[in-house]
mmCIF file of the N, C-alpha and C atoms, coordinates in Angstrom:
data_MODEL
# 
_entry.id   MODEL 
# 
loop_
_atom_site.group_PDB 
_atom_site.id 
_atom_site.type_symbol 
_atom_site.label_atom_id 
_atom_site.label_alt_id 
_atom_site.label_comp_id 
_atom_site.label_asym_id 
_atom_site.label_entity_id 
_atom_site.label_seq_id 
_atom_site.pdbx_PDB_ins_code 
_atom_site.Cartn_x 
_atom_site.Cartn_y 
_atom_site.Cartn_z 
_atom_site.occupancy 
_atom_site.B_iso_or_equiv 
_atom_site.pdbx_formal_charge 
_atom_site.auth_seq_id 
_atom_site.auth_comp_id 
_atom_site.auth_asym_id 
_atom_site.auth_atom_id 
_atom_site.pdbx_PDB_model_num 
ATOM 1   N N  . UNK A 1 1  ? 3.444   -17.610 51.734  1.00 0.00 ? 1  UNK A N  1 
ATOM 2   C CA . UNK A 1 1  ? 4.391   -16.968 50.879  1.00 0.00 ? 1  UNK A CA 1 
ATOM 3   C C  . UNK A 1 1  ? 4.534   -15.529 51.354  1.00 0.00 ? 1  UNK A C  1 
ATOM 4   N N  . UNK A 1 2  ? 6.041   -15.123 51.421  1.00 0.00 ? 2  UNK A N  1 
ATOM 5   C CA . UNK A 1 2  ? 6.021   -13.970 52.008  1.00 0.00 ? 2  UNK A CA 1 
ATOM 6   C C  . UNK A 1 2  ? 6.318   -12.574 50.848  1.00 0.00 ? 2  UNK A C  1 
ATOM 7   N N  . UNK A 1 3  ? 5.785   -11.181 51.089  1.00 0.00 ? 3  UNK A N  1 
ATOM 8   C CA . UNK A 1 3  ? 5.991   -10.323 50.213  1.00 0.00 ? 3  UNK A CA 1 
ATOM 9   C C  . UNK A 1 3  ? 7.140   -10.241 49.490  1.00 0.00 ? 3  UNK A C  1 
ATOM 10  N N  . UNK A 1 4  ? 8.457   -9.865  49.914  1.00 0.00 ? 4  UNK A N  1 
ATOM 11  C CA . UNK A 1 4  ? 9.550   -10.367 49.387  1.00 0.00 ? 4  UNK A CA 1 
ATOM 12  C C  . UNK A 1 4  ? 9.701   -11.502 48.597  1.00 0.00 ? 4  UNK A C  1 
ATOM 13  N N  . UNK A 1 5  ? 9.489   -12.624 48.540  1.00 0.00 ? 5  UNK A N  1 
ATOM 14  C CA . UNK A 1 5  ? 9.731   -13.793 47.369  1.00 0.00 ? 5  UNK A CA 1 
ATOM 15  C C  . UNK A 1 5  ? 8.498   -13.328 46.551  1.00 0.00 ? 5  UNK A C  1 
ATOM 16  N N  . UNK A 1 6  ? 7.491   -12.581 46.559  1.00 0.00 ? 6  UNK A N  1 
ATOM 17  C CA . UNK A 1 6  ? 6.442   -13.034 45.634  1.00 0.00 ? 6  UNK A CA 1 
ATOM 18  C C  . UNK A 1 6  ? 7.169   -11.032 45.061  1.00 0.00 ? 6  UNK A C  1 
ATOM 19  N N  . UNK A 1 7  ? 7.620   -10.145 45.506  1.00 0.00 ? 7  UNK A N  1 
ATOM 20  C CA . UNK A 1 7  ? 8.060   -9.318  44.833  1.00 0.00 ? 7  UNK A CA 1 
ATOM 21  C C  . UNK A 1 7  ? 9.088   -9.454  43.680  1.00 0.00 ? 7  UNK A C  1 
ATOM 22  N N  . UNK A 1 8  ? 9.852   -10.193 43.887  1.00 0.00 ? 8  UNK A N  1 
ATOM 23  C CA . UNK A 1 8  ? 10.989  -10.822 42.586  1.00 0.00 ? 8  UNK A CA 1 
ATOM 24  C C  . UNK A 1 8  ? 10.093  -11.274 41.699  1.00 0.00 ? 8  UNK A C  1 
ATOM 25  N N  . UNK A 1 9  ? 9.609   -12.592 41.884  1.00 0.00 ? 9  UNK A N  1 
ATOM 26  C CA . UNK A 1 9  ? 8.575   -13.341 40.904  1.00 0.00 ? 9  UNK A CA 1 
ATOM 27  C C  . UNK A 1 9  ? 7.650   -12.276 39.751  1.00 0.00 ? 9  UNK A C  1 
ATOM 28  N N  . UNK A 1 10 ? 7.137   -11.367 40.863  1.00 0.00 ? 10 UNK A N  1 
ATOM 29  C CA . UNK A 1 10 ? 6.275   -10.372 39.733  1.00 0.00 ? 10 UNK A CA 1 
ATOM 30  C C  . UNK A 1 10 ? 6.653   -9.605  39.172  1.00 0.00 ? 10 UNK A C  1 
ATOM 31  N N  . UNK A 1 11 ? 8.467   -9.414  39.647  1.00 0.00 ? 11 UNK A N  1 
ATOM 32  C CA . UNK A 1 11 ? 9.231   -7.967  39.114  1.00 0.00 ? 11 UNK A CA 1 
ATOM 33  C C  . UNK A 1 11 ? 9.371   -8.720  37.432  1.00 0.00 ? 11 UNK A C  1 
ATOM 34  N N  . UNK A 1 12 ? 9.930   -10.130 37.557  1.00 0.00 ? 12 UNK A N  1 
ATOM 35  C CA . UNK A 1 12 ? 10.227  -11.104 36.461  1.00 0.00 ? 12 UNK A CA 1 
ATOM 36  C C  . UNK A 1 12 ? 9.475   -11.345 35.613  1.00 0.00 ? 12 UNK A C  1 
ATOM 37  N N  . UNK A 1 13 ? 7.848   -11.617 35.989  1.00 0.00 ? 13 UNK A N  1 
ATOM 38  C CA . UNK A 1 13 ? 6.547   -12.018 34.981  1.00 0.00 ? 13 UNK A CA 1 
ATOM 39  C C  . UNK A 1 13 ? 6.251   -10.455 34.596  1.00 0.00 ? 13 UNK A C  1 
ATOM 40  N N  . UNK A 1 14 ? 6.972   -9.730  35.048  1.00 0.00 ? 14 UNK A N  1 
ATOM 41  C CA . UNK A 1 14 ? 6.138   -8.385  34.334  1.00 0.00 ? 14 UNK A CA 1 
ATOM 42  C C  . UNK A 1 14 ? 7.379   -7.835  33.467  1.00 0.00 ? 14 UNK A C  1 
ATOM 43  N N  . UNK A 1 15 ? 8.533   -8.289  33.752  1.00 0.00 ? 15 UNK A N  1 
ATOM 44  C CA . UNK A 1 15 ? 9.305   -7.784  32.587  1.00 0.00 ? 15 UNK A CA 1 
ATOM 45  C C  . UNK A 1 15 ? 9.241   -9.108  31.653  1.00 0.00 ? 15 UNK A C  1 
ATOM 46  N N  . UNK A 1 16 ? 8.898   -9.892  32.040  1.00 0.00 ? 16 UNK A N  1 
ATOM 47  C CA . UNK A 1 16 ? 8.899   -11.001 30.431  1.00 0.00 ? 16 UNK A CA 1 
ATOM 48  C C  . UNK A 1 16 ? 7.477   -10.394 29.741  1.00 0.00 ? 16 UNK A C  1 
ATOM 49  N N  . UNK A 1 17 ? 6.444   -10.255 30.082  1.00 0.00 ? 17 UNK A N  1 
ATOM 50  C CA . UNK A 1 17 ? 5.446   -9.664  29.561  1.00 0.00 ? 17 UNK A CA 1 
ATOM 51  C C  . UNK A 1 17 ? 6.130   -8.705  29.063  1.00 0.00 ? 17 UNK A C  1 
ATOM 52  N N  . UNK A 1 18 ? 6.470   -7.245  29.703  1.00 0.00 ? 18 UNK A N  1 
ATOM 53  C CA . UNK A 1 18 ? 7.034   -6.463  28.784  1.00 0.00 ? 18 UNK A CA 1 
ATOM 54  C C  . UNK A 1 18 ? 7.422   -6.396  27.429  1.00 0.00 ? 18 UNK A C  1 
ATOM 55  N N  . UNK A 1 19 ? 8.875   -7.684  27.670  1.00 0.00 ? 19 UNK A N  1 
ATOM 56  C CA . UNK A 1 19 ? 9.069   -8.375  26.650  1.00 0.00 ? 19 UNK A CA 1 
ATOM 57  C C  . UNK A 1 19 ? 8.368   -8.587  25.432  1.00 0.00 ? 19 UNK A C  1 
ATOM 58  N N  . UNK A 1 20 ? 7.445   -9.173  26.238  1.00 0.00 ? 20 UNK A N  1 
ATOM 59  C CA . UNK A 1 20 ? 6.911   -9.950  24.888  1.00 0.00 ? 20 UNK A CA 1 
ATOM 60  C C  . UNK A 1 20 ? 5.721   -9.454  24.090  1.00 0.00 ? 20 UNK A C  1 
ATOM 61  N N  . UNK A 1 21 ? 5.236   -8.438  24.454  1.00 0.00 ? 21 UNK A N  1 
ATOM 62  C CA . UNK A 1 21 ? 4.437   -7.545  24.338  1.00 0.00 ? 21 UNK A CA 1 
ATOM 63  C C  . UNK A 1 21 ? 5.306   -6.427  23.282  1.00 0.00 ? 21 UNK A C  1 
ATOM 64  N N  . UNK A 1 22 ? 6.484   -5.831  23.835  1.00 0.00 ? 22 UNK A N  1 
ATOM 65  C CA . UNK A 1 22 ? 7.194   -5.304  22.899  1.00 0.00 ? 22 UNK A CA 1 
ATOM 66  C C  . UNK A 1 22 ? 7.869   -5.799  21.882  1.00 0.00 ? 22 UNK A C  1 
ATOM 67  N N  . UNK A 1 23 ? 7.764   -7.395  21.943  1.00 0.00 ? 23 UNK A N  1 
ATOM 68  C CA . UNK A 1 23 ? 8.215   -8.427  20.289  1.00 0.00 ? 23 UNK A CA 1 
ATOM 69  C C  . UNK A 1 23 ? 7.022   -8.083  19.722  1.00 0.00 ? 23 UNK A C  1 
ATOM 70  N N  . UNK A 1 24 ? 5.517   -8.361  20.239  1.00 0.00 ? 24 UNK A N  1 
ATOM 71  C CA . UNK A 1 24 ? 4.527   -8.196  19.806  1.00 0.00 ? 24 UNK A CA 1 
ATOM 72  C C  . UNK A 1 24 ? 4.171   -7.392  18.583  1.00 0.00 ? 24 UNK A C  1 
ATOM 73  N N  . UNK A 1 25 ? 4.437   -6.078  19.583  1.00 0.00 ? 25 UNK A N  1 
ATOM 74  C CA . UNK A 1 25 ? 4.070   -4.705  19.033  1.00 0.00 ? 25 UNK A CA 1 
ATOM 75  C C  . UNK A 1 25 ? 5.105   -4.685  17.675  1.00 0.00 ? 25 UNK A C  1 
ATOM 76  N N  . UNK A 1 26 ? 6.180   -4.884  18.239  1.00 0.00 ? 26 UNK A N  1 
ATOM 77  C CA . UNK A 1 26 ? 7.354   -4.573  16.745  1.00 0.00 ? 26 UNK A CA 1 
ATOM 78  C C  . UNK A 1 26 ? 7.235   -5.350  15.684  1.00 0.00 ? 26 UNK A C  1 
ATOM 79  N N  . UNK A 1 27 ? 6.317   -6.768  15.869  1.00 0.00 ? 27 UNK A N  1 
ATOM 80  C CA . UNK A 1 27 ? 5.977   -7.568  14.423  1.00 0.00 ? 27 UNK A CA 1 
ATOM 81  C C  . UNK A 1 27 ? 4.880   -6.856  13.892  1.00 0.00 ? 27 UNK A C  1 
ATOM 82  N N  . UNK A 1 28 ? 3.923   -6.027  14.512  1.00 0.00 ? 28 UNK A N  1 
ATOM 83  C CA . UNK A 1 28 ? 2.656   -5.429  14.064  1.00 0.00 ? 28 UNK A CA 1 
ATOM 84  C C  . UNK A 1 28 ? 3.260   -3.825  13.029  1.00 0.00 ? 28 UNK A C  1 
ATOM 85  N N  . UNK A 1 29 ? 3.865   -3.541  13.763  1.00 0.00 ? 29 UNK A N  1 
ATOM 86  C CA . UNK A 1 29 ? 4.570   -2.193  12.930  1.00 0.00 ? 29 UNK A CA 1 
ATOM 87  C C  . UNK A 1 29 ? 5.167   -2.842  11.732  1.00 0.00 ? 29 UNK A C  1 
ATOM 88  N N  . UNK A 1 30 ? 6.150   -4.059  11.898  1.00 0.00 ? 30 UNK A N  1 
ATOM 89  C CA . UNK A 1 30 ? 6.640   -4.035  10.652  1.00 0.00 ? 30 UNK A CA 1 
ATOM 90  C C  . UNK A 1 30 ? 5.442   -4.768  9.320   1.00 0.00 ? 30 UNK A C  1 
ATOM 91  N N  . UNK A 1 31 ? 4.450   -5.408  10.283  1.00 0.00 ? 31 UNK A N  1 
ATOM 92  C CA . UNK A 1 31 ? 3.525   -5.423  9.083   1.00 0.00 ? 31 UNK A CA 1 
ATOM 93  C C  . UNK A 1 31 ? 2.612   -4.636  8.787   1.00 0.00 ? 31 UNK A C  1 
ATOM 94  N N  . UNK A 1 32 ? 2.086   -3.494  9.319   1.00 0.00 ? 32 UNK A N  1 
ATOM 95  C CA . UNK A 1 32 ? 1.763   -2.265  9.431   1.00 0.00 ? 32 UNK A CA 1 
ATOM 96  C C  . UNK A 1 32 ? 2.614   -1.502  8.284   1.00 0.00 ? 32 UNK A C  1 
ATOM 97  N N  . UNK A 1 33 ? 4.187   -1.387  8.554   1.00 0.00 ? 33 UNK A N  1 
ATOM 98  C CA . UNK A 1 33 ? 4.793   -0.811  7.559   1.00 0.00 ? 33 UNK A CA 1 
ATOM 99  C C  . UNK A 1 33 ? 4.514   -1.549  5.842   1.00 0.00 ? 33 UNK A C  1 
ATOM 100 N N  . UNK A 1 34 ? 4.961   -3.290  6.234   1.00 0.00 ? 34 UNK A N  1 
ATOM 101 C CA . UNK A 1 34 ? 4.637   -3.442  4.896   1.00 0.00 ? 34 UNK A CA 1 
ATOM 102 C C  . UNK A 1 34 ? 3.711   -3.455  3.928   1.00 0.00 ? 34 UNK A C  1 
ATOM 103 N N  . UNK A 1 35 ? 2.420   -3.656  5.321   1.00 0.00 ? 35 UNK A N  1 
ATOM 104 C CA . UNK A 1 35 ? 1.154   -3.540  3.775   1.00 0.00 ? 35 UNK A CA 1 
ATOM 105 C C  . UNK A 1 35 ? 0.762   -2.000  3.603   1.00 0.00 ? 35 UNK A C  1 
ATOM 106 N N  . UNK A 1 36 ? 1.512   -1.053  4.132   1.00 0.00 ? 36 UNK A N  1 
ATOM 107 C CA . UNK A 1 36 ? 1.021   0.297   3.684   1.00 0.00 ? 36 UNK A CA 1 
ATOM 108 C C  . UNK A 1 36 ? 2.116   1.093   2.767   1.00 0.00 ? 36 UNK A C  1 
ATOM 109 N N  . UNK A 1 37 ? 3.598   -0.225  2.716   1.00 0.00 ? 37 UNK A N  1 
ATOM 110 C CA . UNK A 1 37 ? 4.026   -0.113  1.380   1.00 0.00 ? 37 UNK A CA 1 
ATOM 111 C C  . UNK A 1 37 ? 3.453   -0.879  0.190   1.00 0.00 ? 37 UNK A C  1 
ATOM 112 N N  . UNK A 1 38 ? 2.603   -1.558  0.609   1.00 0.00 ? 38 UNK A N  1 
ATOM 113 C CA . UNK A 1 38 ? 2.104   -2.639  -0.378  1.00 0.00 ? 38 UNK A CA 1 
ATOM 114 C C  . UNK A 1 38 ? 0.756   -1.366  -1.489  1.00 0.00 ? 38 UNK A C  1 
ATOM 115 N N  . UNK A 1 39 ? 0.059   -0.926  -0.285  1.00 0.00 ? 39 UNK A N  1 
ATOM 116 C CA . UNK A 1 39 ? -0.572  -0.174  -0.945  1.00 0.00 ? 39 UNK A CA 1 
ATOM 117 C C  . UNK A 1 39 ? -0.343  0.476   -1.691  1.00 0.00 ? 39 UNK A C  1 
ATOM 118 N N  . UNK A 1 40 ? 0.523   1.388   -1.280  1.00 0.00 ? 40 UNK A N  1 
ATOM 119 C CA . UNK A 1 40 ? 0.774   2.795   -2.141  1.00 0.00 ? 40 UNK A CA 1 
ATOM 120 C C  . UNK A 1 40 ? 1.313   2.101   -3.451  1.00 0.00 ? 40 UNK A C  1 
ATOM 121 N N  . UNK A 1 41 ? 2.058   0.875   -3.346  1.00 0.00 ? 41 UNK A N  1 
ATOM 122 C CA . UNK A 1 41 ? 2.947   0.208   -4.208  1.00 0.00 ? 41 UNK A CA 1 
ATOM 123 C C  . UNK A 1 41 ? 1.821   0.087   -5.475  1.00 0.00 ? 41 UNK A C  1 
ATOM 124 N N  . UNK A 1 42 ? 0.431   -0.613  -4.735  1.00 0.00 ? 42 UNK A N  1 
ATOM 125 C CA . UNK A 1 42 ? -0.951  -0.452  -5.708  1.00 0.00 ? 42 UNK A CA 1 
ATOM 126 C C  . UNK A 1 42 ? -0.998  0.839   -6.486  1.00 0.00 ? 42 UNK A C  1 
ATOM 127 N N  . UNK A 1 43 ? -1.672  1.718   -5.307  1.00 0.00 ? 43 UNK A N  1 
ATOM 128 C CA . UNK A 1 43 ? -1.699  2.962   -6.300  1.00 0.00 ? 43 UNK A CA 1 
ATOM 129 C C  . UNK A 1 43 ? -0.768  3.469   -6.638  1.00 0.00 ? 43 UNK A C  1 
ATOM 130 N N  . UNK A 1 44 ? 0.263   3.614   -6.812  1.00 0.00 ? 44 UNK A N  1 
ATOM 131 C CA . UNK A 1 44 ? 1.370   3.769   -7.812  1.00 0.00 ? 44 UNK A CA 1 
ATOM 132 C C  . UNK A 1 44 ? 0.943   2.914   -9.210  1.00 0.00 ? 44 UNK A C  1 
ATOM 133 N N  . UNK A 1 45 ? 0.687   1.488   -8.942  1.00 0.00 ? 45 UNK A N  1 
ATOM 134 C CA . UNK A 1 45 ? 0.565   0.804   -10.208 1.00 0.00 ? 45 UNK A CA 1 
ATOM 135 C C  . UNK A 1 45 ? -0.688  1.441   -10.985 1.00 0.00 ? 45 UNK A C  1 
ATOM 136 N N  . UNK A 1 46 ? -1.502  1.552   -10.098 1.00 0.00 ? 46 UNK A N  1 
ATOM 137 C CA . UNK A 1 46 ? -2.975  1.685   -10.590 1.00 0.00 ? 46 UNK A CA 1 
ATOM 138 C C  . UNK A 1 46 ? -2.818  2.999   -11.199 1.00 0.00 ? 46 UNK A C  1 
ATOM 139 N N  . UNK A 1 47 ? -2.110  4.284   -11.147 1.00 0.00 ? 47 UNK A N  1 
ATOM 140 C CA . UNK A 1 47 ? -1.776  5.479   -11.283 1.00 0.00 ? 47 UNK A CA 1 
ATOM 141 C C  . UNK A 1 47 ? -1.711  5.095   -12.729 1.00 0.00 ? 47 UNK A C  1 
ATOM 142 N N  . UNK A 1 48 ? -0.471  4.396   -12.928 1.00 0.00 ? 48 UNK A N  1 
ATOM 143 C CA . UNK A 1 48 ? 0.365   4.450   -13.696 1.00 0.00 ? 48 UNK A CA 1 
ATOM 144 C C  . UNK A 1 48 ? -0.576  3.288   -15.438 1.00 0.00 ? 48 UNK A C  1 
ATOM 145 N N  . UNK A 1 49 ? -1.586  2.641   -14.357 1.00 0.00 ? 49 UNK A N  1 
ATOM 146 C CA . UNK A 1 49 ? -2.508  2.338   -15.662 1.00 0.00 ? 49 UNK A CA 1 
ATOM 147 C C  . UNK A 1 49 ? -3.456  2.839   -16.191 1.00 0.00 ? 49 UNK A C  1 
ATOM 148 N N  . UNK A 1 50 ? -3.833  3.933   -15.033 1.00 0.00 ? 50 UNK A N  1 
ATOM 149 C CA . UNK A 1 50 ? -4.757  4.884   -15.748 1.00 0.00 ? 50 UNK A CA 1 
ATOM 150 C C  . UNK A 1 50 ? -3.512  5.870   -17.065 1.00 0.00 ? 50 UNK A C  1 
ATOM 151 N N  . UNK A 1 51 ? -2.668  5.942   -16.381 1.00 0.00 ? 51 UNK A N  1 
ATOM 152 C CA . UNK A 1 51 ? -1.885  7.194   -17.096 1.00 0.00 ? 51 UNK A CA 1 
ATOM 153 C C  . UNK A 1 51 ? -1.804  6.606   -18.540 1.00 0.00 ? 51 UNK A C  1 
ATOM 154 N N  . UNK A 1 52 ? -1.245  4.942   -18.496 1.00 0.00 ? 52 UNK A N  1 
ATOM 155 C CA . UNK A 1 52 ? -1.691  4.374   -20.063 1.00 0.00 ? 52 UNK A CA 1 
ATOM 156 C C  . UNK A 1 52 ? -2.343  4.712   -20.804 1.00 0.00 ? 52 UNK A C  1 
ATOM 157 N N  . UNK A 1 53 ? -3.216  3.724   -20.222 1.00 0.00 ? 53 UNK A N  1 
ATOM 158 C CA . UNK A 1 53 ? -4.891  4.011   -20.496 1.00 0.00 ? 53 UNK A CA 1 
ATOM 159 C C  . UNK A 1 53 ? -5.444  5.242   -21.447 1.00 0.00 ? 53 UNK A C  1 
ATOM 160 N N  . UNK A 1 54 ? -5.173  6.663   -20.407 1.00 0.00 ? 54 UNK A N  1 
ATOM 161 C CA . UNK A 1 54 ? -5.857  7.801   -20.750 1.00 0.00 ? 54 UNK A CA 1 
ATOM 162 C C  . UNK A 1 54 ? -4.537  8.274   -22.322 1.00 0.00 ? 54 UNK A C  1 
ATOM 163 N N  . UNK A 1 55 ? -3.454  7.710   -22.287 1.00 0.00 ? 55 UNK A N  1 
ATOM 164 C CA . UNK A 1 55 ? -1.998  7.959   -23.596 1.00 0.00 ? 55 UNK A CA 1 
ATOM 165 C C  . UNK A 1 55 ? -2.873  6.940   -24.454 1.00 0.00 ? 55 UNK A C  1 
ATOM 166 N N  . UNK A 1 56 ? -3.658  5.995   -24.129 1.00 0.00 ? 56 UNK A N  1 
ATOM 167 C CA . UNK A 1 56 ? -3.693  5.216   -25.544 1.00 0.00 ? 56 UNK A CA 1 
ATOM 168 C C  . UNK A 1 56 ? -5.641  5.929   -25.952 1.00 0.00 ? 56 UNK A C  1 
ATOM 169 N N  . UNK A 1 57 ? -5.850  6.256   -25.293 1.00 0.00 ? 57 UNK A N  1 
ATOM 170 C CA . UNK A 1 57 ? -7.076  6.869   -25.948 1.00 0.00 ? 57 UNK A CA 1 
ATOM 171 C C  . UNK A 1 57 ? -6.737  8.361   -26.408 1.00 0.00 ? 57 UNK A C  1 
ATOM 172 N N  . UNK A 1 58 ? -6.082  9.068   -25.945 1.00 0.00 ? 58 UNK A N  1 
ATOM 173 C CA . UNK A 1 58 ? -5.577  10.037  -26.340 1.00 0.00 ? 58 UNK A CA 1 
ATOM 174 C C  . UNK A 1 58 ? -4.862  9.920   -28.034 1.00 0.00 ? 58 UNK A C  1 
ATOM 175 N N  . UNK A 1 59 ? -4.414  8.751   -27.784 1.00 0.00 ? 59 UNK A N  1 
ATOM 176 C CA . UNK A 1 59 ? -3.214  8.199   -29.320 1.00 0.00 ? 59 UNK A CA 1 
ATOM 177 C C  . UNK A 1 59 ? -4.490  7.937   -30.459 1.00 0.00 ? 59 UNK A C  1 
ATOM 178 N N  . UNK A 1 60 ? -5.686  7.119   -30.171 1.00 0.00 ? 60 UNK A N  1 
ATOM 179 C CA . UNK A 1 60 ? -6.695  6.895   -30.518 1.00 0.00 ? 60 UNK A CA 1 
ATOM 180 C C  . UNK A 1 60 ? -7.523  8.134   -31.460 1.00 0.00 ? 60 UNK A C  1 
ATOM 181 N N  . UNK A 1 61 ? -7.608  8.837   -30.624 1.00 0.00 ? 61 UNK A N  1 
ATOM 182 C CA . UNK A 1 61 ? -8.545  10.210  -31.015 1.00 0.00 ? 61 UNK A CA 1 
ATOM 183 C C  . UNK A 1 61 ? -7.968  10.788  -32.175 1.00 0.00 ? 61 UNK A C  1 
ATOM 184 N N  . UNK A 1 62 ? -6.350  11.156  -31.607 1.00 0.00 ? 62 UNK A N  1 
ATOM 185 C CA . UNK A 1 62 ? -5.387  11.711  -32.528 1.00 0.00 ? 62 UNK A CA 1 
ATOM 186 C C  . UNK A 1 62 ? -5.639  10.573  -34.015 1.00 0.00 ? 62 UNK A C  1 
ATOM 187 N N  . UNK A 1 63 ? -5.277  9.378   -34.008 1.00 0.00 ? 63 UNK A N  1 
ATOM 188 C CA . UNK A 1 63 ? -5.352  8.629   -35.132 1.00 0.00 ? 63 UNK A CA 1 
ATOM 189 C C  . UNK A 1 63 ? -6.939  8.980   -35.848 1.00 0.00 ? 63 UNK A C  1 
ATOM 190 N N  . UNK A 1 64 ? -7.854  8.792   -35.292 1.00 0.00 ? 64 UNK A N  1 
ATOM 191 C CA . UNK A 1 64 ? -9.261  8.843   -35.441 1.00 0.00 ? 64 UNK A CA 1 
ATOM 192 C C  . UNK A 1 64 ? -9.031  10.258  -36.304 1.00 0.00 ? 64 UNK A C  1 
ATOM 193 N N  . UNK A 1 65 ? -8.879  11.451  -35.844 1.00 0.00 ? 65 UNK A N  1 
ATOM 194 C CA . UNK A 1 65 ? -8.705  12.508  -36.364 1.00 0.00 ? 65 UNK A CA 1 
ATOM 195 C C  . UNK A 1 65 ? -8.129  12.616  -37.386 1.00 0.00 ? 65 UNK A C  1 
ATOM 196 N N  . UNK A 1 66 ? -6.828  12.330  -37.641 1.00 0.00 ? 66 UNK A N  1 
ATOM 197 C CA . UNK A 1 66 ? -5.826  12.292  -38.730 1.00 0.00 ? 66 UNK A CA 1 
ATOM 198 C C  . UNK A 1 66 ? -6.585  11.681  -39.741 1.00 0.00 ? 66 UNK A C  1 
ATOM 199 N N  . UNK A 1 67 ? -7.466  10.420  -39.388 1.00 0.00 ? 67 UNK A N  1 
ATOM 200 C CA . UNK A 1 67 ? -7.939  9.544   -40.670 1.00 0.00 ? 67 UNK A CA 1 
ATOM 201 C C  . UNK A 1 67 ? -9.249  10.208  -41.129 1.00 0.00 ? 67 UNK A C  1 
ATOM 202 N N  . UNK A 1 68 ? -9.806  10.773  -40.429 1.00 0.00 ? 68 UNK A N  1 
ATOM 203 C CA . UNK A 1 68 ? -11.348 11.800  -40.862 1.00 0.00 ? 68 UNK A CA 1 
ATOM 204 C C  . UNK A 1 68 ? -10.608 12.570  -41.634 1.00 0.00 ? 68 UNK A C  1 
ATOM 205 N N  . UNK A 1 69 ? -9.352  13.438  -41.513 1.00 0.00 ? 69 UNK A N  1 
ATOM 206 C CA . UNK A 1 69 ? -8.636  14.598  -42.514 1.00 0.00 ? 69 UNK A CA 1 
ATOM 207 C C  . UNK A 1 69 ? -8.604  13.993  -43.483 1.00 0.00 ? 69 UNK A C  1 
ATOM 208 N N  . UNK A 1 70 ? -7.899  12.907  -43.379 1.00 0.00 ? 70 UNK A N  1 
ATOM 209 C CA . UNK A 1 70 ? -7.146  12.531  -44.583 1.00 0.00 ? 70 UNK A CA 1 
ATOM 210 C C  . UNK A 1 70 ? -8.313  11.725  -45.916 1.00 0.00 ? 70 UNK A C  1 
ATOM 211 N N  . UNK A 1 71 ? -9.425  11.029  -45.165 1.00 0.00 ? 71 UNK A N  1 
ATOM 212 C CA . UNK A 1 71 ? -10.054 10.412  -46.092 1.00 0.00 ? 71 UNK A CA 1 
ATOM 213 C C  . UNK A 1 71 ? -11.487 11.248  -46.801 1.00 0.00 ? 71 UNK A C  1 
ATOM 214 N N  . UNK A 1 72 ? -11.746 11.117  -47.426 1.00 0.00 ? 72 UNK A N  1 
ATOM 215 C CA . UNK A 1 72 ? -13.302 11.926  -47.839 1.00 0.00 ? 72 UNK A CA 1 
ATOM 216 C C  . UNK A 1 72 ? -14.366 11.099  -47.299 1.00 0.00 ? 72 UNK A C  1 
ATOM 217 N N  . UNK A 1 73 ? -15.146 11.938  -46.613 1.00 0.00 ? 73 UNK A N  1 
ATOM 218 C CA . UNK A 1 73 ? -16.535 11.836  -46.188 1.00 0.00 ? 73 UNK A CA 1 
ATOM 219 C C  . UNK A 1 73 ? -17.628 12.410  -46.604 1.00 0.00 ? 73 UNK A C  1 
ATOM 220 N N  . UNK A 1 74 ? -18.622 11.912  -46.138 1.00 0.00 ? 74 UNK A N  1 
ATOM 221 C CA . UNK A 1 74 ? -19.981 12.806  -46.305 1.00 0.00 ? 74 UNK A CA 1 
ATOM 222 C C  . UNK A 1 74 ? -19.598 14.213  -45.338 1.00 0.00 ? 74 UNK A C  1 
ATOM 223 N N  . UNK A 1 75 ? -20.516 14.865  -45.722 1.00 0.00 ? 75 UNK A N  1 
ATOM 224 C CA . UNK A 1 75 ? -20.560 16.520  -44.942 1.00 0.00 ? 75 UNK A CA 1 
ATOM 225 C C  . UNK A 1 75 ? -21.576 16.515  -44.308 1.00 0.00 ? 75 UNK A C  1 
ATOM 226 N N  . UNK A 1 76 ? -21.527 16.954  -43.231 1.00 0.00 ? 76 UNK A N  1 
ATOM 227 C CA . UNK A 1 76 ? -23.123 17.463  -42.771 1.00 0.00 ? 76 UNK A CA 1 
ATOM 228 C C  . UNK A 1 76 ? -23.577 18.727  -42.310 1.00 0.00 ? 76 UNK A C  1 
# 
């Protein structure tokens, strides 16, 4: 086999590699992109149940309070 025919052949297997290497890479980014929208998508949620969370114990205290005013207790 002479240099010339085996130069085409490898110019060809190295741009299909290229290829396919750069399909590769571009399915990894876009799932790269999506689970690091997935995340934040979490902590956003998770944010947003603490933020509950800390409004309904907050609502709690306030009620708790209001009902110590309002009712008679012992003193100490």
């Amino acid at each position: 086999m002479s240099s010339s025919t085996s130069s085409p052949v490898r110019g060809v297997a190295l741009a299909l590699a290229l290829a396919l290497a750069t399909t590769l890479l571009g399915g990894c980014a876009v799932i790269t992109v999506g689970s690091t929208a997935v995340g934040l998508a979490a902590t956003g949620a998770g944010l947003v149940v603490d933020a509950a969370v800390g409004t309904v114990k907050l609502g709690g205290k306030a009620v708790g309070a209001a009902v110590d005013a309002v009712t008679p207790g012992e003193q100490q």
